[in-house]
Backbone as CSV, one residue per row, in Angstrom:
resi,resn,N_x,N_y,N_z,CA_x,CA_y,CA_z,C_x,C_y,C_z
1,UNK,22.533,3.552,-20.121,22.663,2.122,-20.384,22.828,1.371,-19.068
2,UNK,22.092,0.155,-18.923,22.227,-0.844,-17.870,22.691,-1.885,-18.215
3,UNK,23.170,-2.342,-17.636,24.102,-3.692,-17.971,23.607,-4.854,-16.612
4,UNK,22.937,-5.143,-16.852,22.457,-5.940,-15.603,21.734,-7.505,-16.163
5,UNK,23.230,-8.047,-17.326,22.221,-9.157,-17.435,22.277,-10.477,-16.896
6,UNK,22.505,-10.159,-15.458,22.783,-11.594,-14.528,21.624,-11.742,-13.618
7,UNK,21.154,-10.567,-13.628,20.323,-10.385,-12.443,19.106,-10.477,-13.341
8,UNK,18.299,-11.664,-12.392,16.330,-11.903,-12.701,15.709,-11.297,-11.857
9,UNK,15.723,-10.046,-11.570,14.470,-9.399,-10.139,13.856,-7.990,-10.693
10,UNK,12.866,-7.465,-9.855,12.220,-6.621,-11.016,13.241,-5.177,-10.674
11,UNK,13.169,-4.359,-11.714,13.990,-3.261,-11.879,14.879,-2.971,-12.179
12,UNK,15.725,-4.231,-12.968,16.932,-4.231,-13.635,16.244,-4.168,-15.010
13,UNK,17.442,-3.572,-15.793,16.959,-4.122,-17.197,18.629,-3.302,-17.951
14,UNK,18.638,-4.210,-19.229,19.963,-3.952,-19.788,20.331,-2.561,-20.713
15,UNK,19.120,-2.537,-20.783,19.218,-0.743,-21.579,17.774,-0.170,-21.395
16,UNK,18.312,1.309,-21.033,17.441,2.275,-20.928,16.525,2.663,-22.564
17,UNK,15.249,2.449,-23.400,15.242,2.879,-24.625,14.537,4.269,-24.688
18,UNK,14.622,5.117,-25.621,14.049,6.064,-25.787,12.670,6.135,-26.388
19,UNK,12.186,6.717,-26.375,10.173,6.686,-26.972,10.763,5.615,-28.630
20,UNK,11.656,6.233,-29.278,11.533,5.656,-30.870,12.476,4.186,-30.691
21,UNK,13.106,4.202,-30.099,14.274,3.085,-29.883,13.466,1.972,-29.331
22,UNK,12.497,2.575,-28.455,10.884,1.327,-27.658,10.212,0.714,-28.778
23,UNK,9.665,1.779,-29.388,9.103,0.962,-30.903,10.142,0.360,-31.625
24,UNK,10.996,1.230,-32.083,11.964,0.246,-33.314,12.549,-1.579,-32.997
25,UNK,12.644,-1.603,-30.945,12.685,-2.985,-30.644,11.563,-3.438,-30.825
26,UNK,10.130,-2.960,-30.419,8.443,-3.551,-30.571,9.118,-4.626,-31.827
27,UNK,8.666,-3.410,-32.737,8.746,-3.749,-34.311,9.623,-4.969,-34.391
28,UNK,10.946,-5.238,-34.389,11.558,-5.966,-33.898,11.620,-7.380,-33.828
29,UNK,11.127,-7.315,-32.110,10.387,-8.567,-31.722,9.081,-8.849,-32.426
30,UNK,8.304,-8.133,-33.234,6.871,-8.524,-33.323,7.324,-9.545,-35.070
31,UNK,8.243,-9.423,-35.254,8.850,-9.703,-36.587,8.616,-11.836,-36.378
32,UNK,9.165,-11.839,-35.053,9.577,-12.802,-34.536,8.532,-13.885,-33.987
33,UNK,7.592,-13.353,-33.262,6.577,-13.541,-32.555,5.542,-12.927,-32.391
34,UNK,4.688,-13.932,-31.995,2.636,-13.136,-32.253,2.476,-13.280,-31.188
35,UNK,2.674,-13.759,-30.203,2.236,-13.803,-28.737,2.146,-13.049,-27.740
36,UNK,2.906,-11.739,-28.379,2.795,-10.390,-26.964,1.888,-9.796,-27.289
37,UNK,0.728,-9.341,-25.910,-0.442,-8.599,-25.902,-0.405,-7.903,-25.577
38,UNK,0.291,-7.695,-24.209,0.947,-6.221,-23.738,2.385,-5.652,-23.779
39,UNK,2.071,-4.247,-23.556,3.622,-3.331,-23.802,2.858,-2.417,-22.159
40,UNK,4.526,-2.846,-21.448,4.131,-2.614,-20.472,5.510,-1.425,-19.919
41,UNK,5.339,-0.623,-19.097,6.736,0.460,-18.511,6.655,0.226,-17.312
42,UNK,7.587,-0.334,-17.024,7.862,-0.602,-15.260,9.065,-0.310,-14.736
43,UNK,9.871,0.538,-15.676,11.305,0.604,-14.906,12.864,0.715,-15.986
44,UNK,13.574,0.824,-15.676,14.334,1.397,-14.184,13.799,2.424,-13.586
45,UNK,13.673,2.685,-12.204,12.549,3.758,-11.868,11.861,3.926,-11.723
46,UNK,11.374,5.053,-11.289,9.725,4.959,-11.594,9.355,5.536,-13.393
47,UNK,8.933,5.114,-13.821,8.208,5.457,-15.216,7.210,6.938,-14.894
48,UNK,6.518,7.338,-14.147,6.141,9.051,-14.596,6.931,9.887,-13.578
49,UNK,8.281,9.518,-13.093,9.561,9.939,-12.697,9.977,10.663,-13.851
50,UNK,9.608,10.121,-15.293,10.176,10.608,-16.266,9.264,10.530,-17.401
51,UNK,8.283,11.023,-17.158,6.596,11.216,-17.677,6.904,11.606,-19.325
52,UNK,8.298,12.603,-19.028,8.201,12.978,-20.713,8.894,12.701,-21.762
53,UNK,9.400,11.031,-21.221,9.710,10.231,-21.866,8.393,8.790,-21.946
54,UNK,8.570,8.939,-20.960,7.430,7.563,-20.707,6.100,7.887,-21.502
55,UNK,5.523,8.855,-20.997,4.349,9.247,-22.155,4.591,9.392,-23.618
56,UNK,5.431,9.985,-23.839,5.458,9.850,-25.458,5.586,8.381,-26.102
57,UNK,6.231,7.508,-25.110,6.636,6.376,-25.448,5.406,5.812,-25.716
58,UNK,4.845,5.388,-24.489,3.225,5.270,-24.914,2.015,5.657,-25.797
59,UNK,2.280,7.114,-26.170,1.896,7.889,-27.331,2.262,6.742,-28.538
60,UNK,3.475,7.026,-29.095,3.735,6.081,-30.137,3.589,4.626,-30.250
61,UNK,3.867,4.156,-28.790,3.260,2.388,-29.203,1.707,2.281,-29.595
62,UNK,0.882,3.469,-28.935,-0.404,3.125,-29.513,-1.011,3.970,-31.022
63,UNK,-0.015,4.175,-31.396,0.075,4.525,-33.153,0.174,3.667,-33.798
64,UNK,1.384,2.963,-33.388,2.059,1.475,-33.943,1.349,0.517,-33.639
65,UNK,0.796,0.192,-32.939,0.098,-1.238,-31.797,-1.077,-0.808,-31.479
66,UNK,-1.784,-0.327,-32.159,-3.317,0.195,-31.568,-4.079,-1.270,-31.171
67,UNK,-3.349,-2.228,-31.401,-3.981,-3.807,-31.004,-3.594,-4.216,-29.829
68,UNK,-2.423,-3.879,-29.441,-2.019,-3.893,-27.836,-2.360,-3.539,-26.797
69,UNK,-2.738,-3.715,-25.510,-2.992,-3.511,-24.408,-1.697,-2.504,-23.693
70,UNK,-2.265,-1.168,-23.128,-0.866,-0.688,-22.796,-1.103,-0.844,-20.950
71,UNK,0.008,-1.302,-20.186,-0.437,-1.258,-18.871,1.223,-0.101,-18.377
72,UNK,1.127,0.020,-17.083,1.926,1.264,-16.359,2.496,0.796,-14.935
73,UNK,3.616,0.136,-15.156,3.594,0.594,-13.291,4.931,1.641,-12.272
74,UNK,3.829,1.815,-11.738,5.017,2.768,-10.525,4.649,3.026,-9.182
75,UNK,5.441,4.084,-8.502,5.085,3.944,-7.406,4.029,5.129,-6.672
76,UNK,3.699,5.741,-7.259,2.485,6.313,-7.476,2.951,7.856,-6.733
77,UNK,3.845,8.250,-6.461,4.850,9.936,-6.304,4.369,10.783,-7.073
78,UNK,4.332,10.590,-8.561,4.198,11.548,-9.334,3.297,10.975,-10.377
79,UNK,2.228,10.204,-9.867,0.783,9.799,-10.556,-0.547,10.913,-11.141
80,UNK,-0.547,11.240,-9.924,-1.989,12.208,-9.651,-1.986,13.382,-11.131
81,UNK,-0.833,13.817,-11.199,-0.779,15.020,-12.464,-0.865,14.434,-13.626
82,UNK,-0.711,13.064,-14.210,-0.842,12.597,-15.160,-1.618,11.783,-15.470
83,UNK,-2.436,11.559,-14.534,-3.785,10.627,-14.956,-4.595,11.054,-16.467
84,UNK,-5.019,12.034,-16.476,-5.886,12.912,-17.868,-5.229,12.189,-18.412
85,UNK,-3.466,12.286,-18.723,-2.992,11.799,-20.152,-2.619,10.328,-20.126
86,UNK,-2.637,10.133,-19.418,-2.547,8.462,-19.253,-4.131,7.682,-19.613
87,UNK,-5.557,8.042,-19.495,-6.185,7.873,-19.927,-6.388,8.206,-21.302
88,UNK,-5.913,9.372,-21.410,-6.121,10.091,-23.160,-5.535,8.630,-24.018
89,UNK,-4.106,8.823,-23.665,-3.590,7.823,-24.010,-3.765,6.167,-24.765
90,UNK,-4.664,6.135,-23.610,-5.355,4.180,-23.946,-4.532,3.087,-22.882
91,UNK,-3.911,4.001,-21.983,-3.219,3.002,-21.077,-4.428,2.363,-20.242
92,UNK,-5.001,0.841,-19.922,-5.860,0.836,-19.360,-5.577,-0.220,-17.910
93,UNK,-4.278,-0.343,-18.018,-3.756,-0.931,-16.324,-2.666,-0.256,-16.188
94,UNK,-2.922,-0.232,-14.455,-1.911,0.677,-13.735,-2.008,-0.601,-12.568
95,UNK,-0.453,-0.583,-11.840,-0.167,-0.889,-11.014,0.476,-0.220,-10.382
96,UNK,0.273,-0.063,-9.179,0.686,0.760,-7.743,1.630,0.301,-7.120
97,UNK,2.701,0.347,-6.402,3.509,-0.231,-5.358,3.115,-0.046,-4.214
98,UNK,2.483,-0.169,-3.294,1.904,0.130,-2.220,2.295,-0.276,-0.772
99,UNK,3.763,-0.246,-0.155,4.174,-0.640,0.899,4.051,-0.511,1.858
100,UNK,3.162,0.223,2.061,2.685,1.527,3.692,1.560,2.297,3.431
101,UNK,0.348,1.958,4.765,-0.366,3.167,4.571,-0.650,3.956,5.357
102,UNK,0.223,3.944,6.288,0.738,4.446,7.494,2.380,5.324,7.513
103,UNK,1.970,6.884,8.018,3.733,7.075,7.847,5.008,6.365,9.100
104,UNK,4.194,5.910,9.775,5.028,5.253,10.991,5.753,3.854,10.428
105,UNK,5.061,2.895,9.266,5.435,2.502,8.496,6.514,2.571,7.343
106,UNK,5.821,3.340,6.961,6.223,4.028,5.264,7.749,4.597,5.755
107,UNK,7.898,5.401,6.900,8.952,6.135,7.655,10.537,4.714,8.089
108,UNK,9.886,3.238,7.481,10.705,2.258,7.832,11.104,1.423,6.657
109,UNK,10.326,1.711,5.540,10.497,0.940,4.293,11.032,2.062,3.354
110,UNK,10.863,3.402,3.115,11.020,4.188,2.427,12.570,5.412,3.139
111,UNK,13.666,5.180,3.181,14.725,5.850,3.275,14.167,7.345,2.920
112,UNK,13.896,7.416,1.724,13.801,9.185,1.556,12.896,9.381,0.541
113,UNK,12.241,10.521,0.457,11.559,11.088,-0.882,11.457,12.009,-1.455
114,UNK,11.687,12.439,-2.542,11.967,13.850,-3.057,10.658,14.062,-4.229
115,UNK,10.267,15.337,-3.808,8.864,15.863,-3.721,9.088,17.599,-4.386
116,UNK,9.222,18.053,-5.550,8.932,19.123,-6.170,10.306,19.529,-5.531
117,UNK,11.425,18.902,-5.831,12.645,19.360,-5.367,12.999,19.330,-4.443
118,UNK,12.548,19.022,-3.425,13.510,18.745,-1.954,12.878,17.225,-1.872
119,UNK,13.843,16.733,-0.797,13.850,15.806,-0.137,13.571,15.293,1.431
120,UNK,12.774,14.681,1.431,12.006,14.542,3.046,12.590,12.569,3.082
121,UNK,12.804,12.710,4.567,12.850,11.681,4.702,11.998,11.181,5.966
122,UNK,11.937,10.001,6.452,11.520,9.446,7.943,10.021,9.303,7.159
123,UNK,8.885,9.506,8.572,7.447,9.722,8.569,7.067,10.727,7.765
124,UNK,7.956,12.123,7.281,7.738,13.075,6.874,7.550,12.632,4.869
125,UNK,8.705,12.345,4.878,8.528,11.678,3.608,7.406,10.402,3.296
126,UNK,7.261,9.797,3.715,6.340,8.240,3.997,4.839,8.978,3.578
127,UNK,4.302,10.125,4.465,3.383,10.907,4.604,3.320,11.185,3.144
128,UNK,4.150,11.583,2.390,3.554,12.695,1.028,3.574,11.649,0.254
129,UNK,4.494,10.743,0.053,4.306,9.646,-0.755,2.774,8.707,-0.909
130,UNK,2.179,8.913,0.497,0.987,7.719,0.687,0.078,8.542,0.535
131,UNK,0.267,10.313,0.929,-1.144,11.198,-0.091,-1.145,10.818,-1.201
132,UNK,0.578,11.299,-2.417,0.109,11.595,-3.504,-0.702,10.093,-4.277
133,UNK,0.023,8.649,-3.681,-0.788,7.196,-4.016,-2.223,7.206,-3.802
134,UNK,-2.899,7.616,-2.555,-4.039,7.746,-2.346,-4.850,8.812,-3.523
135,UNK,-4.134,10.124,-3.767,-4.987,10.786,-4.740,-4.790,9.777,-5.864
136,UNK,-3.713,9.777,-6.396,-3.624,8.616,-8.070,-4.706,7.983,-8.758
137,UNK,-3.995,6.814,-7.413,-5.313,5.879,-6.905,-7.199,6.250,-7.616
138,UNK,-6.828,7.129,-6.204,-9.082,7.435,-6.694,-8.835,7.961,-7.814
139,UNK,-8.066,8.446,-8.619,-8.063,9.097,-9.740,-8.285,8.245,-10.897
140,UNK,-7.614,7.338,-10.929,-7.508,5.990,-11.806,-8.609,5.422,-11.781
141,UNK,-9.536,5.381,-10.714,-10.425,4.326,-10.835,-11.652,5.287,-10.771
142,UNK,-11.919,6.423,-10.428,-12.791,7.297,-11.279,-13.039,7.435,-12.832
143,UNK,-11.663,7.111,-13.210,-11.888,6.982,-14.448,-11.878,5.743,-15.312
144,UNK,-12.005,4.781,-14.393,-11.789,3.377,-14.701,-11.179,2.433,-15.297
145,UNK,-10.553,2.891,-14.667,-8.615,2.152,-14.584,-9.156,1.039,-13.805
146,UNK,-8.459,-0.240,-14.938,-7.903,-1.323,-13.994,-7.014,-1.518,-13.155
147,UNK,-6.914,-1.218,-11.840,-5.671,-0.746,-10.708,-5.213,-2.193,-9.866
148,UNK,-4.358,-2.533,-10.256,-3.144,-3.527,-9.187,-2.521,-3.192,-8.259
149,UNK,-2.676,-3.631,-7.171,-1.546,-2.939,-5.971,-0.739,-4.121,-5.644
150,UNK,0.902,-3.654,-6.009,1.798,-4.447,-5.616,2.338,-3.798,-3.722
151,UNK,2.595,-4.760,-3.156,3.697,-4.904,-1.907,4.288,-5.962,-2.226
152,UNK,5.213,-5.466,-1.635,6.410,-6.021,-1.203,6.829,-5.926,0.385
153,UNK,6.645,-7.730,0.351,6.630,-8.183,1.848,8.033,-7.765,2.340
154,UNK,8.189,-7.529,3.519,9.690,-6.860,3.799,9.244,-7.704,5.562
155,UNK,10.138,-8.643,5.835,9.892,-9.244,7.266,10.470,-8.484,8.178
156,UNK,9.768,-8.069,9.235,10.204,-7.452,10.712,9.735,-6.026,10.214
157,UNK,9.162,-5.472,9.067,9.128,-4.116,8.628,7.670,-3.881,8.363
158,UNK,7.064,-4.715,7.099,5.788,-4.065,6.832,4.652,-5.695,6.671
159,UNK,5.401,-6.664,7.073,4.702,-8.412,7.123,3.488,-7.632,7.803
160,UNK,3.601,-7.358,9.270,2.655,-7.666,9.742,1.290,-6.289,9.808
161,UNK,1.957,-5.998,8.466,0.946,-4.407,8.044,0.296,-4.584,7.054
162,UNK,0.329,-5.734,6.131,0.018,-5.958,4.750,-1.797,-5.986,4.596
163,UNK,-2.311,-6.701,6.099,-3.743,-6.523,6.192,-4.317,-5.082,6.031
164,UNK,-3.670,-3.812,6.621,-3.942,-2.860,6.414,-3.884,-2.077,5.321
165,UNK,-2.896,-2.793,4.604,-2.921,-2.390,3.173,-3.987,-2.784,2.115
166,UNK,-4.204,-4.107,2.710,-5.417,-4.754,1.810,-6.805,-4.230,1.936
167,UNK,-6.722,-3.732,3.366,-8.025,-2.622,3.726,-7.881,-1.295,2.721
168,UNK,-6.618,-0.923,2.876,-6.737,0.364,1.644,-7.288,0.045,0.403
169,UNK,-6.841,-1.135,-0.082,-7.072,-1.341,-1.349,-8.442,-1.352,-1.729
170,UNK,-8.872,-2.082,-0.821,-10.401,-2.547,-0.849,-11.252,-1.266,-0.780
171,UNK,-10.766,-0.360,-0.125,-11.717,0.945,0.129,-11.020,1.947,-1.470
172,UNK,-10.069,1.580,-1.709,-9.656,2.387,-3.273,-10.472,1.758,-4.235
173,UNK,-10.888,0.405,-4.152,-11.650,-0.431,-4.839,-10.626,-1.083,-5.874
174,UNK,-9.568,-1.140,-5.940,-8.670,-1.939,-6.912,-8.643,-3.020,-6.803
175,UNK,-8.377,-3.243,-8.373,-9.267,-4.362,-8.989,-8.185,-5.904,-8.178
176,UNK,-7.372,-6.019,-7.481,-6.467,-7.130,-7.493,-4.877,-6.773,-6.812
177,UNK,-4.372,-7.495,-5.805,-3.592,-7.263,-5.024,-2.589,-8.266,-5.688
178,UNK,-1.415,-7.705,-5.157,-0.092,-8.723,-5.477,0.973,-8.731,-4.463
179,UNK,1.174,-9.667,-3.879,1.909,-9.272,-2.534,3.357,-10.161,-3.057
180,UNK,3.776,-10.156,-2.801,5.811,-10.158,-3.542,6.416,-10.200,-2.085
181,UNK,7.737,-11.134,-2.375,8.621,-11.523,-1.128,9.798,-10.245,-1.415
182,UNK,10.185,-9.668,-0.532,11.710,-9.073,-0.757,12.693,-9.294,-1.070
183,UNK,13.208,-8.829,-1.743,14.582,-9.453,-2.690,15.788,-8.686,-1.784
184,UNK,16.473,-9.044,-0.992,17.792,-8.501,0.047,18.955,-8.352,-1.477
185,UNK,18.986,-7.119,-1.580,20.083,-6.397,-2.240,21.528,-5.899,-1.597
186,UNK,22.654,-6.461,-2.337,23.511,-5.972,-1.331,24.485,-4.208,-1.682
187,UNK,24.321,-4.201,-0.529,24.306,-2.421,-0.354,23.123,-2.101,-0.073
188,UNK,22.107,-2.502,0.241,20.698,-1.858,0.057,20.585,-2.104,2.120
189,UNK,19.594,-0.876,2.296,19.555,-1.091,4.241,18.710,-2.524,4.518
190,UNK,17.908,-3.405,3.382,17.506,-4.146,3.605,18.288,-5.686,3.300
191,UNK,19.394,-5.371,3.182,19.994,-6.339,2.777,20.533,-8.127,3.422
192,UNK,20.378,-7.338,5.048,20.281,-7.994,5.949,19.179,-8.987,6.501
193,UNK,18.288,-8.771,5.629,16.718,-9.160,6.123,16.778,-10.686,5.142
194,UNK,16.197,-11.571,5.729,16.006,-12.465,4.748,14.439,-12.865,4.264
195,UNK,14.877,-13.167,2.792,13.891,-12.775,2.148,12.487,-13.980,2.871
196,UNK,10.943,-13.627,2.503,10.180,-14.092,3.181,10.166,-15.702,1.798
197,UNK,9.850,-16.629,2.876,9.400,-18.092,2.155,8.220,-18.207,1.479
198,UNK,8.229,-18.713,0.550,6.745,-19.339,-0.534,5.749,-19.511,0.780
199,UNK,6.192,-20.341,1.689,5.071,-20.640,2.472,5.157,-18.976,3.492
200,UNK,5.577,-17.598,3.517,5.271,-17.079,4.474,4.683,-16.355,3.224
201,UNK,4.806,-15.962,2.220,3.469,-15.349,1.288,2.119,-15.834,0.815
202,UNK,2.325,-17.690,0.721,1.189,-17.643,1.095,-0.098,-17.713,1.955
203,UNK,0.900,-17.761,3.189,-0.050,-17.653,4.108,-0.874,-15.955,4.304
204,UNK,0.233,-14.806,3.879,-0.129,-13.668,4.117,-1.311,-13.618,2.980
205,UNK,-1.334,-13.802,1.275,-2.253,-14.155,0.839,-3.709,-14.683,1.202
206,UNK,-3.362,-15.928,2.002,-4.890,-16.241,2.500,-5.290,-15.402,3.506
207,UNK,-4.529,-14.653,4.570,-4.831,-14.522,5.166,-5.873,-12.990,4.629
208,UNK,-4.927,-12.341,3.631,-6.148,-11.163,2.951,-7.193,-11.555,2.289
209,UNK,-6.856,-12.463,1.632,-7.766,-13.000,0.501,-9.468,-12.675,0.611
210,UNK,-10.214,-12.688,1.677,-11.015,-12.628,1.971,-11.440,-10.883,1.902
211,UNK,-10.653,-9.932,1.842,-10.597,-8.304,1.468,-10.155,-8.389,0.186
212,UNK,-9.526,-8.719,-0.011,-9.155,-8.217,-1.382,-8.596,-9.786,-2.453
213,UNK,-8.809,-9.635,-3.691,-8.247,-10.461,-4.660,-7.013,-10.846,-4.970
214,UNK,-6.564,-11.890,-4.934,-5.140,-11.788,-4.644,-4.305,-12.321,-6.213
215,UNK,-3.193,-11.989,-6.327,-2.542,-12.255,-7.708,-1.745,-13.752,-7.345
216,UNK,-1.420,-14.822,-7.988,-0.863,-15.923,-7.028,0.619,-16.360,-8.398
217,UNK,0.446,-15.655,-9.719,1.490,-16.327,-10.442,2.090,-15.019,-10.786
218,UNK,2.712,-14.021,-9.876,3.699,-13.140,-10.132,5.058,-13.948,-10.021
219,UNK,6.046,-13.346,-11.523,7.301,-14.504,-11.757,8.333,-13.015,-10.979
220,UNK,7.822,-12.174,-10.871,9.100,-11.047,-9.973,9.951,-10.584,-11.744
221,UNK,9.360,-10.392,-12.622,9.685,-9.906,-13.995,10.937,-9.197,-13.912
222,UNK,12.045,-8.590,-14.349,13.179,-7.874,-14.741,12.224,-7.120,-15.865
223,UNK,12.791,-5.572,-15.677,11.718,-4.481,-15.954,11.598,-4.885,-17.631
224,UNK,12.589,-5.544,-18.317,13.056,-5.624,-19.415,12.603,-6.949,-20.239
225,UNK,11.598,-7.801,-19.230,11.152,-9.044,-19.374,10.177,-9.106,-20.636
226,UNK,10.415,-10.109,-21.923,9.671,-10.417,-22.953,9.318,-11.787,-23.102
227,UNK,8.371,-12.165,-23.592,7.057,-13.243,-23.616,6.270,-13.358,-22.687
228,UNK,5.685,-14.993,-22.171,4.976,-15.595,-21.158,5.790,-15.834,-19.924
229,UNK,5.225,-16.195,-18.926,5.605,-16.233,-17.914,6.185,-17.581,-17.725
230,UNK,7.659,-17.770,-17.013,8.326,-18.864,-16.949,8.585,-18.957,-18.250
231,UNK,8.958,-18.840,-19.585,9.010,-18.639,-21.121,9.977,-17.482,-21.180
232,UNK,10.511,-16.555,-20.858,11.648,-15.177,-20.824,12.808,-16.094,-21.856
């Protein structure tokens, strides 16, 4: 259980549900309202962090909701092994987190990563994280996945790397970029950083725009977020 209902930023949310507890709220809300199209898993976490919950979950909403759109996001660690069933599935958007495509980078935004039981940190970690995204990735869109790549602008860290990311994207061929300001958490090593201005994202925006497609009405959702946008 999470209890986080003060906080609007993405990755909070007030309760953890289980595959049947996901539907029994669907059901629920759909009692209430006709307006949701998608059922989406974004968190706490990463979502195929915990594949054998998250997949079944998905399993059953598209039993229940075969009219719904199912989309996925994470940070793409433990992607690559579950693509087959994520297509089987009917999930047909995935979004990526994509902060680094470089481990000299990745080695400055990413503290640590734990990888088939151990834990790597620095460049070492940064490195396995931006293979296993890169395999995902082509994986998804071999099979033709609609693919989103989120960053998250982080100033003095990965601002002035984001072009290179947009080059990845463009060569992964995904369908649409989303670049996001940093949210300074306290306790977090970034906490100190202040977060980037409307006007310093969109300048980083135009400045890709021309590589890649850019997303311009991300509201920064709480993983737990229901209806339209600006409407929660």
């Amino acid at each position: 259980m999470y209890d986080c209902a003060n906080e609007n930023r993405p990755g909070v949310t007030q309760k953890v549900y289980t595959p049947d507890e996901a539907v029994a709220y669907l059901e629920k809300l759909f009692k209430d309202r006709q307006d949701i199209s998608v059922i989406g898993i974004a968190g706490p976490g990463d979502p195929m962090c915990d594949a054998d919950k998250t997949l079944p979950t998905f399993e059953k909403c598209r039993a229940r909701f075969p009219h719904l759109m199912l989309c996925l996001s994470t940070n793409g660690l433990a992607l690559p092994e579950h693509v087959d069933d994520i297509v089987r599935i009917g999930v047909s958007h995935v979004t990526v987190t994509v902060n680094a495509v470089t481990p000299s980078v990745g080695g400055k935004v990413y503290a640590w990563v734990r990888y088939n039981g151990k834990t790597y940190t620095g460049e070492e970690g940064a490195a396995i994280l931006l293979a296993r995204q890169d395999e995902g990735i082509r994986k998804l869109k071999e099979a033709g996945m609609i693919v989103k790549i989120n960053t998250v602008v982080i100033p003095g860290i990965n601002m002035d790397h984001v072009p290179q990311i947009a080059a990845k994207a463009k060569e992964w061929k995904a369908d649409i970029m989303n670049c996001m300001a940093m949210i300074p958490v306290h306790d977090t090593p970034f906490a100190g950083i202040e977060t980037p201005s409307k006007e310093d994202i969109h300048r980083v925006r135009q400045f890709i725009s021309g590589s890649m497609k850019q997303m311009t009405h991300c509201s920064r959702c709480r993983a737990d977020a229901c209806g339209k946008l600006g409407c929660e």
